[in-house]
C-alpha positions in Angstrom: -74.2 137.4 -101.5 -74.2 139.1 -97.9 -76.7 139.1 -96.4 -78.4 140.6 -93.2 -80.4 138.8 -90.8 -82.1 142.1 -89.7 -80.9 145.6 -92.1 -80.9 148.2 -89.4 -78.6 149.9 -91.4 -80.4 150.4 -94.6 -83.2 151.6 -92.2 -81.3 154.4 -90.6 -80.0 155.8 -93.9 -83.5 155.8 -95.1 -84.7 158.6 -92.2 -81.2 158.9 -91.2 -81.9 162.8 -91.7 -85.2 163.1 -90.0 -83.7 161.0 -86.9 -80.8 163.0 -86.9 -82.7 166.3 -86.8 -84.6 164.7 -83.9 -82.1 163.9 -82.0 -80.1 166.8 -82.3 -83.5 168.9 -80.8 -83.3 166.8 -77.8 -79.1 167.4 -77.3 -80.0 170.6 -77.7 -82.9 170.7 -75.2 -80.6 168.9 -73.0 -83.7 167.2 -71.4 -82.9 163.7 -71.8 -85.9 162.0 -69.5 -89.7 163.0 -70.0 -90.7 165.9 -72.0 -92.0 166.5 -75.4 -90.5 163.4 -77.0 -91.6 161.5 -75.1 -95.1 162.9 -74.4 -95.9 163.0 -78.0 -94.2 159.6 -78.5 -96.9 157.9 -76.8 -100.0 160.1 -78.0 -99.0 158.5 -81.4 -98.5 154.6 -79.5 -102.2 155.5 -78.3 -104.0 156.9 -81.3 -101.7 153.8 -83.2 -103.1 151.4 -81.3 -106.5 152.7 -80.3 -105.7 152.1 -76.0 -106.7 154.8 -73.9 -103.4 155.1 -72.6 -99.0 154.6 -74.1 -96.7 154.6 -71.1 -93.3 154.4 -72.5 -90.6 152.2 -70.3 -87.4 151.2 -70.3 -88.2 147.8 -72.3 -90.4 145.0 -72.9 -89.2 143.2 -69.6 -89.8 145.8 -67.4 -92.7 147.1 -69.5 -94.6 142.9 -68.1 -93.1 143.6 -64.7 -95.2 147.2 -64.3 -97.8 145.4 -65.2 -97.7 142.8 -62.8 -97.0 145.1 -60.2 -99.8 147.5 -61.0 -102.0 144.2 -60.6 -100.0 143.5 -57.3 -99.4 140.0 -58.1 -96.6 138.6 -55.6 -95.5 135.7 -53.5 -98.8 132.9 -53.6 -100.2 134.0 -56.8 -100.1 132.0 -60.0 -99.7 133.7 -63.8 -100.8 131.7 -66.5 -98.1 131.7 -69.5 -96.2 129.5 -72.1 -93.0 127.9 -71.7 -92.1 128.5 -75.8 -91.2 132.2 -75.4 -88.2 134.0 -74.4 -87.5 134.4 -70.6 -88.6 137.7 -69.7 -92.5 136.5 -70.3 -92.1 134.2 -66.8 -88.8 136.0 -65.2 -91.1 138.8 -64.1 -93.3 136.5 -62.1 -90.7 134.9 -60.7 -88.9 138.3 -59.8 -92.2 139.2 -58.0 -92.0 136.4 -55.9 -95.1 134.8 -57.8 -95.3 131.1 -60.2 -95.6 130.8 -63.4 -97.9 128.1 -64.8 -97.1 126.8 -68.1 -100.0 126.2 -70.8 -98.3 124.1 -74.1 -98.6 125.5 -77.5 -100.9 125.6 -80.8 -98.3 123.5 -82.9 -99.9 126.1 -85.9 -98.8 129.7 -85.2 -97.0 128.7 -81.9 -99.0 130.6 -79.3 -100.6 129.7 -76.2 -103.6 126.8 -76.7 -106.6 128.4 -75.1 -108.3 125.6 -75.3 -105.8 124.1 -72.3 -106.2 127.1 -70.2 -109.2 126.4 -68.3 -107.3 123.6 -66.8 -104.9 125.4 -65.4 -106.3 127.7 -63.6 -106.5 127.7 -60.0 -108.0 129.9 -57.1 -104.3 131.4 -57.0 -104.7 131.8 -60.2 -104.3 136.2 -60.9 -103.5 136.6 -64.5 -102.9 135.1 -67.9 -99.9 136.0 -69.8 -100.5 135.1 -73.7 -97.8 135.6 -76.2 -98.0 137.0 -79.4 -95.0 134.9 -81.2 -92.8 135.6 -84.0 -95.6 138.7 -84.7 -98.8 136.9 -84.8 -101.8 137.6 -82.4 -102.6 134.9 -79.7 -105.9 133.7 -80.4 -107.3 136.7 -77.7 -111.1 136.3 -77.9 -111.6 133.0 -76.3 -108.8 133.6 -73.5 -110.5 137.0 -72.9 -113.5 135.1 -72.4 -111.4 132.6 -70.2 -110.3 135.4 -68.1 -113.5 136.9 -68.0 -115.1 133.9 -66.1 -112.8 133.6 -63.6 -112.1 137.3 -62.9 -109.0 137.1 -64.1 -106.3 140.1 -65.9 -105.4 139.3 -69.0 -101.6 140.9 -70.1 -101.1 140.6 -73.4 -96.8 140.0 -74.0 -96.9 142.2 -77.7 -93.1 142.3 -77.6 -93.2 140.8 -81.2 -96.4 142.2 -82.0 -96.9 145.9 -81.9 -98.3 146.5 -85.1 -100.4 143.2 -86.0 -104.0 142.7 -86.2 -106.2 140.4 -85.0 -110.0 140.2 -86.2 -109.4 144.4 -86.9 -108.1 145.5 -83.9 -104.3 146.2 -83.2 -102.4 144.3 -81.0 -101.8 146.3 -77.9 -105.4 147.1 -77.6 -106.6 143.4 -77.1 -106.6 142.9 -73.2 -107.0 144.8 -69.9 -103.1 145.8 -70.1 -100.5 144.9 -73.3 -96.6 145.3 -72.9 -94.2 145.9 -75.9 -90.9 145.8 -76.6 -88.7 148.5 -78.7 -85.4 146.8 -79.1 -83.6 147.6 -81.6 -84.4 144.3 -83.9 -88.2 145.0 -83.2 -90.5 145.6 -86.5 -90.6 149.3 -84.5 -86.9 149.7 -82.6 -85.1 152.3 -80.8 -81.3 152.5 -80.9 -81.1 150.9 -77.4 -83.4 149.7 -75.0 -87.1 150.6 -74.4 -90.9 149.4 -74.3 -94.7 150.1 -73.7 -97.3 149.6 -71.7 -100.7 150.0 -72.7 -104.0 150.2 -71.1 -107.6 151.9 -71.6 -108.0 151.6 -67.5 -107.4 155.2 -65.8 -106.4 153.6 -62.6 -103.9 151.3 -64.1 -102.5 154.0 -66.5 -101.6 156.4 -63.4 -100.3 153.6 -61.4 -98.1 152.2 -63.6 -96.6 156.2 -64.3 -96.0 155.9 -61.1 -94.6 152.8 -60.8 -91.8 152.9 -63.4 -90.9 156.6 -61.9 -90.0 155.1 -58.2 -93.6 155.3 -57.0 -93.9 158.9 -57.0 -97.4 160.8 -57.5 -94.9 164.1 -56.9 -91.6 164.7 -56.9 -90.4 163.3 -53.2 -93.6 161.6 -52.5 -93.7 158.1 -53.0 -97.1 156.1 -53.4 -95.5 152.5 -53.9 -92.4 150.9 -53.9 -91.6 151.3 -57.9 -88.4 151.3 -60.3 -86.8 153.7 -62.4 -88.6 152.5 -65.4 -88.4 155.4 -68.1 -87.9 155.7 -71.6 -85.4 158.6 -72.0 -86.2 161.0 -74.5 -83.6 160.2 -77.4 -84.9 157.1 -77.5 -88.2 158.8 -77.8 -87.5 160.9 -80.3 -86.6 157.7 -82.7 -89.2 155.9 -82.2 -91.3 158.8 -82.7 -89.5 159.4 -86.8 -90.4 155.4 -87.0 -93.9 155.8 -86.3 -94.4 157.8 -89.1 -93.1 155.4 -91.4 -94.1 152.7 -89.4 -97.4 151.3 -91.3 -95.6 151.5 -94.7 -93.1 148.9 -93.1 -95.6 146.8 -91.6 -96.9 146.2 -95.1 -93.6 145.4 -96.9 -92.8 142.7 -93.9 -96.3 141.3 -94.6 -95.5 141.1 -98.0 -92.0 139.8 -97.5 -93.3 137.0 -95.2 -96.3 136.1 -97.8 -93.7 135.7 -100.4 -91.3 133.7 -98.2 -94.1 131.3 -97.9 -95.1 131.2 -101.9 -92.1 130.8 -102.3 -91.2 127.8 -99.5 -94.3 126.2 -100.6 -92.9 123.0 -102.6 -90.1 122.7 -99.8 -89.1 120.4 -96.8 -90.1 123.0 -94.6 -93.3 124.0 -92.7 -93.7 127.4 -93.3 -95.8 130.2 -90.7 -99.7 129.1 -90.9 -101.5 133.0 -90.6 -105.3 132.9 -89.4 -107.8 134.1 -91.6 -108.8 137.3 -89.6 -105.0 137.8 -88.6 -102.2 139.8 -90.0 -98.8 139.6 -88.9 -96.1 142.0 -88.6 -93.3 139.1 -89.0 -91.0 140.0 -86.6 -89.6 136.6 -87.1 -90.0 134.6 -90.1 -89.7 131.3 -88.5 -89.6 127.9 -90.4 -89.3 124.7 -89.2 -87.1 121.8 -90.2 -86.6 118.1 -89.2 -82.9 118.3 -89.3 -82.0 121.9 -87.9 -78.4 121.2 -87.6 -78.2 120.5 -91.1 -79.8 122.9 -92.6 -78.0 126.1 -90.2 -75.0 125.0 -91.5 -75.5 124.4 -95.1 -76.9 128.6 -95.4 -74.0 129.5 -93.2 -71.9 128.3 -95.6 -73.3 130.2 -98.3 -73.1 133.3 -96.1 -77.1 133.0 -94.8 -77.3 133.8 -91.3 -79.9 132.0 -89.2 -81.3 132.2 -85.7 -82.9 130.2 -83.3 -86.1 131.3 -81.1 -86.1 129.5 -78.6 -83.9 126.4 -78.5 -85.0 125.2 -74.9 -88.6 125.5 -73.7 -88.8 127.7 -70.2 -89.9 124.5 -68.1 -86.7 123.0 -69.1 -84.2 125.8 -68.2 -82.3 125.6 -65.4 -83.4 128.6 -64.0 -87.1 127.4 -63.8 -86.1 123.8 -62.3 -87.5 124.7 -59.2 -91.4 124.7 -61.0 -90.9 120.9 -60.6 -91.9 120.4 -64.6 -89.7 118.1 -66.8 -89.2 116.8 -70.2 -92.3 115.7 -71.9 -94.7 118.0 -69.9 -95.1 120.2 -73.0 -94.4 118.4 -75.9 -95.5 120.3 -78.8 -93.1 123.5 -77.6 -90.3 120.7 -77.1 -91.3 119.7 -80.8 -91.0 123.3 -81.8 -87.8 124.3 -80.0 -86.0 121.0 -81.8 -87.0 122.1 -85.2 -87.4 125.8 -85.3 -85.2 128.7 -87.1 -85.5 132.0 -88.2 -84.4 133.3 -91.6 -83.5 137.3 -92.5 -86.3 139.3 -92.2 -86.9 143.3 -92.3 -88.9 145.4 -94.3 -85.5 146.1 -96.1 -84.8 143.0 -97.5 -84.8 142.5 -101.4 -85.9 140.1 -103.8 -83.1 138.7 -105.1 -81.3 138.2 -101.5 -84.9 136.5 -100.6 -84.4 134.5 -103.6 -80.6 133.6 -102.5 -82.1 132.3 -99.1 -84.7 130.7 -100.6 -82.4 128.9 -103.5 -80.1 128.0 -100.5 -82.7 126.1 -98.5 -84.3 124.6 -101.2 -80.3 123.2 -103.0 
């Protein structure tokens, strides 16, 4: 059996003639940056998510960066994060001239530990950085509390998360600012690049338009020093057919990754561990496995693809060396990393080729 690790394909030809019809209205428009799109676009993200404000972006990365801009976080000032997520969470602070501060992992749902951010913080300390992993919510209450004490911003990293819940409430709509990323193997992609930022703060909202439009309040009239940060309107206009169809997929990943776990249940694997008031959107289903190697190759050769996310903690890439961290300093995400892999997953996936990748694992 072939089988995708993401079906992007099966997703298109179901609206392929809604997105095609979209499209086509912005060729024809020829207005290919701002405009109706785009505004709509993110009156949807808002009323989705329940923020104030959507400002769509180029992608996830620079969708953190405008954040910590907006914040003016720069060289001397600290960001909270966690090394086990992928590299744009701490190459932003870096970028800004700024250091990230790793917090290990919860070796249950993989997120940030909360309770081991109170140690970290610092008088440089300006923000905290959770991630919400594989599609699950970081545990937001107590480090909004955290935060709260020490007058500190709180950015939530939702680029695997737009569309979970967390007691109720949507991620997105969980902290002062939240940044999401629409790439194409996102539970809600565009055919390219792009991303989010969301807020309910006024001031931040029109700063960080600014911001990702070269600092301008006016055409020729720059405020701050920004980037060209847009989402361009095709891109818009996808995401906006999505959205429609968006909650119905949401619940067929929930119930795809609930079955993947029934079904793993009696195997040599430790399956996803979902709190109680949670619901993820799955935008991974991630396993873990004492002998990786092994069991990659064994479903590749029956045609299953895998992934792996992440092999090597941040504090251990080379790129980060000069934090001054090393091996052992986290050691549940260098647990994690050694064990962790990623089976198909997308609201398109059928029974019987979850079946196949479940037979395969099991042998």
């Amino acid at each position: 059996m072939k089988i995708n690790f993401i079906d992007l394909q099966a997703q298109y030809k179901e609206y392929k003639s809604e997105i095609d019809s979209e499209v086509l209205e912005v060729f024809a428009s020829a207005q290919f940056i701002g405009g109706e799109k785009l505004n709509s676009l993110e009156k949807n993200l808002a009323a989705y998510t329940g923020a104030k404000h959507a400002i769509g972006c180029s992608s996830g990365t620079d969708a953190l960066l405008l954040a910590l801009m907006a914040l003016d976080i720069g060289a001397g000032d600290e960001v909270i994060t966690t090394p086990f997520t992928f590299i744009a969470t701490a190459e932003v602070i870096a970028l800004l001239g700024a250091k990230s501060v790793f917090v290990d992992i919860n070796e249950d749902n993989y997120n940030i530990d909360a309770s081991k951010i109170q140690a970290a913080i610092t008088a440089k300390t300006k923000a905290i950085i959770p991630v919400s992993l594989y599609g699950q919510c970081a545990d937001m209450d107590e480090i909004n509390a955290i935060a709260k004490k020490h007058n500190i911003t709180v950015i939530e990293d939702a680029c695997q998360s737009f569309g979970a819940t967390y007691n109720g409430k949507k991620s997105c709509n969980l902290s002062t600012i939240a940044c999401t990323s629409f790439f194409p193997s996102k539970p809600l992609g565009a055919y390219g690049d792009g991303g989010a930022i969301f807020t309910s703060d006024d001031e931040l909202a029109a700063k960080m338009r600014m911001l990702l439009n070269h600092g301008q309040n006016e055409r020729y009239k720059h405020k701050y020093i920004g980037i060209n940060g847009r989402l361009d309107a095709v891109q818009a206009a996808i995401l906006g057919v999505k959205l429609k169809h968006f909650e119905n997929e949401v619940k067929l990943r929930e119930e795809i990754g609930s079955r993947y776990s029934d079904l793993l249940e009696d195997a040599a694997v430790t399956t996803p561990k979902i709190k109680e008031a949670n619901k993820s959107v799955y935008a991974q289903y991630s396993i873990r496995v004492k002998d990786r190697e092994a069991m990659v190759a064994k479903l590749s050769a029956l045609g299953v693809p895998t992934a792996v996310h992440y092999p090597l903690p941040l504090h251990l890439q080379e790129a980060f060396a000069y934090l001054g961290y090393k091996e052992g300093d986290f050691p549940i995400s260098e647990l994690v990393s050694k064990e962790i892999m990623s089976l198909p997953m997308s609201a398109y996936l059928s029974e019987a080729e979850q079946d196949f990748v479940v037979h395969a694992i099991k042998g």
